[in-house]
N, C-alpha and C positions, 0 to 999 in steps of 0.2 A: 526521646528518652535518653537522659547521659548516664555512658555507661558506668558513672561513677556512681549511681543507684544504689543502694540496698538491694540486698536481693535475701531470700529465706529458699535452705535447702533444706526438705522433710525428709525426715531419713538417717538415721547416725550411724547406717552401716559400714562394711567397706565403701561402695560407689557412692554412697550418697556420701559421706563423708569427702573423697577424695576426688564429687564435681564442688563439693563446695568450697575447698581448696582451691583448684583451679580456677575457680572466680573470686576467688577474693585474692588469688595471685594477680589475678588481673587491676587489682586498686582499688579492686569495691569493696565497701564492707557489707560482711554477710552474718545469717544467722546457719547456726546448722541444729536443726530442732530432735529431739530423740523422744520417748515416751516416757522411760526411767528418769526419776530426777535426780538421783546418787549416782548413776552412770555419768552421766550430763555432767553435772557438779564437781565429778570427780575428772573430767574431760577436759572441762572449763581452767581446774586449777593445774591441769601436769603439761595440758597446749600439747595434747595426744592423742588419738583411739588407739586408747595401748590394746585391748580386742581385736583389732582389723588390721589396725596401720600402725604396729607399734614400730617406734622409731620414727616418724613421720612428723616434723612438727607443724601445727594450725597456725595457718600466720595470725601475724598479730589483730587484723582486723575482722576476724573471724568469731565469733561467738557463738559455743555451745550453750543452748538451754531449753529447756523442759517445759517453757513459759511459752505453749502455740500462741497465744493472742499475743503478747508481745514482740512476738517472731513474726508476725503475719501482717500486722498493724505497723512496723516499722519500714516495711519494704516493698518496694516498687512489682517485683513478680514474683511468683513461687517456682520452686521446681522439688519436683514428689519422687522419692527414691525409695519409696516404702518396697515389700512385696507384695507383688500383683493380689495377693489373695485380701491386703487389707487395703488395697487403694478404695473400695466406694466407705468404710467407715474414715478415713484419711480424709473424703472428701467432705463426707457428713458432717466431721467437726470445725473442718473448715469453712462452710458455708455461712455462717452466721456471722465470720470475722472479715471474711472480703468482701473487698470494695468492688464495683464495677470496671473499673481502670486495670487491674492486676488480671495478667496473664496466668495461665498455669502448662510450667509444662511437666511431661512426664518424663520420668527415667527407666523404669519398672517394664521388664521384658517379662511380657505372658500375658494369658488370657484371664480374666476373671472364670474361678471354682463354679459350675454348677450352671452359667448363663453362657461360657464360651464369648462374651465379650472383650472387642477391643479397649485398650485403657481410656484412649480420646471417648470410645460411647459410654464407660463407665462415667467417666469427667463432665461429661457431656447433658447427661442422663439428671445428674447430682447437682452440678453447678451453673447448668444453663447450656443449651448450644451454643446461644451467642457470644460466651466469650470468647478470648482466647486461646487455642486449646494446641501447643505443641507435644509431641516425642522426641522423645533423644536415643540413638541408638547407634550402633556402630562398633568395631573389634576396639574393644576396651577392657582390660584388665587394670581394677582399680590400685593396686599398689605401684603400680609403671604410673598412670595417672597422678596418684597423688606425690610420685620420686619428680614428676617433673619430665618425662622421657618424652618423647615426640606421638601425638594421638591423634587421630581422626575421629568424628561422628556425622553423622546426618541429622541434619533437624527437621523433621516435617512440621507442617502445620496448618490449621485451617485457613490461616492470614498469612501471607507472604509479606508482612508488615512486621505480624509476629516472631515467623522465622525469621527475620534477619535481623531483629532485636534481640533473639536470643542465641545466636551464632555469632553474634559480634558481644556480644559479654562472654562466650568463654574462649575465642578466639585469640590468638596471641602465645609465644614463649612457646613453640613449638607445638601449641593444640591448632588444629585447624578444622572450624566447622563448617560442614557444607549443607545448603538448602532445598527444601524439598516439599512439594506440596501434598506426596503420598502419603499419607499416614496409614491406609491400610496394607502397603506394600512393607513400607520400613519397621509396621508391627509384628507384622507375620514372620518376616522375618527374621526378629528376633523372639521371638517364644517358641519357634518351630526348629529352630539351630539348638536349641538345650535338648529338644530329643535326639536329635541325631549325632548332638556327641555323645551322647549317654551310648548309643549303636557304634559309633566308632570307638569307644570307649571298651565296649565290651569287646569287638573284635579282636582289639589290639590285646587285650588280656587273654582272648584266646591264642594268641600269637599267630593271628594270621596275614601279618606282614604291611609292609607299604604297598604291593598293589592293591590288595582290598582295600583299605586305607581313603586312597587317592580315589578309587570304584565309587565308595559310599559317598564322599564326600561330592563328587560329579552329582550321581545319581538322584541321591539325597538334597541336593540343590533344585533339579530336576522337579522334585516332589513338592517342595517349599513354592516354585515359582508357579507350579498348576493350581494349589492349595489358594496361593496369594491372587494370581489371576482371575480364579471362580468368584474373589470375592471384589471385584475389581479395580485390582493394583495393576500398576503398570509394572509389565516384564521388564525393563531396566532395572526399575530399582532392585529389584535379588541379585542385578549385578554390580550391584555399589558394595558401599561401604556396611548399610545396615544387611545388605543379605551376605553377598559370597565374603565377604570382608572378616563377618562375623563368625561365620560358618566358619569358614579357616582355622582361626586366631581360638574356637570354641574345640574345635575335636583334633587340634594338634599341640596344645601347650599343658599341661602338667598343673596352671593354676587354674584352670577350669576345673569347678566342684563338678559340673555335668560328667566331662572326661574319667576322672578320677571315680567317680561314683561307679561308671559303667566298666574300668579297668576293673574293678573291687569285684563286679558283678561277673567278667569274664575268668577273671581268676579265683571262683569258686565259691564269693561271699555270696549270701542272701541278699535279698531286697534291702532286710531289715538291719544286715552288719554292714551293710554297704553305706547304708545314710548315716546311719550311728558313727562309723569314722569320718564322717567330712564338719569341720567345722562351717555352719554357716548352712544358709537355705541350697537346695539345688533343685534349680526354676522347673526343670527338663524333668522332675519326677510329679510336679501340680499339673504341667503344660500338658503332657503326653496323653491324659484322659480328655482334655479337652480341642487339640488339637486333631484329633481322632474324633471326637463327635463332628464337630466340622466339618473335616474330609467328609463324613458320611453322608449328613447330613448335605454335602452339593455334589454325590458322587464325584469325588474325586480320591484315585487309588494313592494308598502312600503305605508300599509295605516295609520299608524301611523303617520307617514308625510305626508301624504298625505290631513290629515285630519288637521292636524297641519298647512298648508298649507293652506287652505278650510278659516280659522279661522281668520291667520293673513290675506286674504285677502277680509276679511268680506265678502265672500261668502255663509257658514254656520256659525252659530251659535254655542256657545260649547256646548250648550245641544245638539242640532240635531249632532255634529260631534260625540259625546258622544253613541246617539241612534246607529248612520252607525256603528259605530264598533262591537256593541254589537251584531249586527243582523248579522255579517258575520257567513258563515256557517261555523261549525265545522270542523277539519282538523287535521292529523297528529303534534306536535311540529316539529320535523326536515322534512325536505326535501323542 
């Protein structure tokens, strides 16, 4: 496949915006598809997401539009940057325009509302097992991404054919993608990193310092990699790029909406003033109900999310979730 392909990125948000930059930095021309046709339209004519990225400009080979069949029909593979909650209608409308040849990979960190499914079983489910079916994930902040600054991700996939057709279109100009054939490892852990910075988040609003901090963040890793184990990912990957990588770069930076939402929450907002001031979705308050049925549902304990959970759903308090933790009884670090 040469990399000079078309490629279509669904999604006109921040990231899906600023992976579809990255690839058409790379040479190719792309489509970047949104569901507004005045957004789009209006995107198309300024060569902006003045919304997300403003100041950022679309390269020239890049084309915003509204026109899915158009966008789908024109290019070699997809990659789907929607939120998790509308990936299977994302996938539904898409069904009927692809080809058998076209890959699809995902972008979209979290579990499907209500079924607790991964994005690849949603994809999967909707479009066929047999195709193509990568993730993408890894510490990524889309305005560093779309500025051009130096990025990592991981691609996993069902094809090792796949992954490396699609690590090698966004690779180059200081992004570097690395491959991977874990997909329930590199899911996990990114939908289960949005709760626990939402927990670090809230700490740090309670001001309780960089060792808790660094604590939850260990810890909290800890939980993600048993969570992703039960479901049989391999323990490396939580220590790449899409687990402890993202973990990081999620519950210590300031442009995490997760972060920020659960600061809002430590320092005294509601559930409800805490979302209302974050522009944009924040994955770690859809994820956290279902990331929690899972744990349960294969016993496996994660009270850091647990607790985190408790919080956004105004059931406890951050101080009382603060006190539960404290009071668990002592216990070996591993096992």
């Amino acid at each position: 496949m040469p990399d000079q392909a078309p490629i279509t990125v669904l999604g006109a948000g921040a990231f899906g915006t600023a992976l579809a930059i990255q690839l058409t930095r790379r040479g190719a021309p792309g489509f970047l598809w949104g569901r507004d046709a005045t957004t789009m339209a209006t995107m198309e004519e300024s060569r902006e997401n003045v919304r997300y990225l403003k100041g950022i400009a679309l390269p020239a080979k890049l084309v915003a539009t509204s026109d899915l069949a158009r966008a789908v029909q024109a290019s070699c593979d997809i990659v789907i940057s929607t939120p998790s909650p509308t990936l299977r209608e994302t996938c539904e409308r898409l069904a009927p325009l692809l080809r058998d040849d076209q890959g699809i990979a995902c972008a979209a960190k979290g579990l499907e509302p209500g079924s607790g499914r991964l994005a690849h079983e949603v994809i999967g489910e909707v479009l066929g097992k047999a195709r193509a079916i990568a993730v993408i994930s890894g510490p990524t902040f889309a305005r560093e991404l779309g500025l051009g600054l130096p990025t990592s991700v991981t691609v996993a996939a069902n094809d090792p054919a796949f992954a490396e057709r699609m690590a090698l279109r966004f690779h180059g100009d200081g992004f570097r993608a690395y491959t991977s054939g874990d997909l329930v490892g590199v899911e996990i852990g990114g939908a289960a990193k949005n709760v626990l910075a939402i927990a670090v988040g809230i700490a740090d609003g309670l001001g309780l310092g960089a060792n808790t901090r660094a604590a939850m963040i260990t810890r909290g890793l800890n939980e993600i990699t048993r969570l992703a184990s039960a479901l049989g990912a391999e323990p490396a990957t939580l220590m790449g790029l899409a687990g402890l990588g993202d973990l990081v770069l999620t519950c210590t930076d300031n442009q995490s909406r997760n972060r920020r939402y659960g600061l809002q929450l430590g320092e005294g907002a509601t559930p409800e003033q805490a979302k209302a001031g974050i522009n944009g979705v924040v994955e770690g308050v859809r994820a956290a109900p279902e990331v929690l049925r899972l744990a349960a549902k294969l016993g496996v304990e994660m009270p850091l999310h647990e607790m985190a959970g408790a919080v956004i759903a105004g059931t406890v308090s951050p101080i009382e979730a603060v006190k539960r933790l404290a009071e668990r009884p002592q216990r070996a670090e591993l096992g």
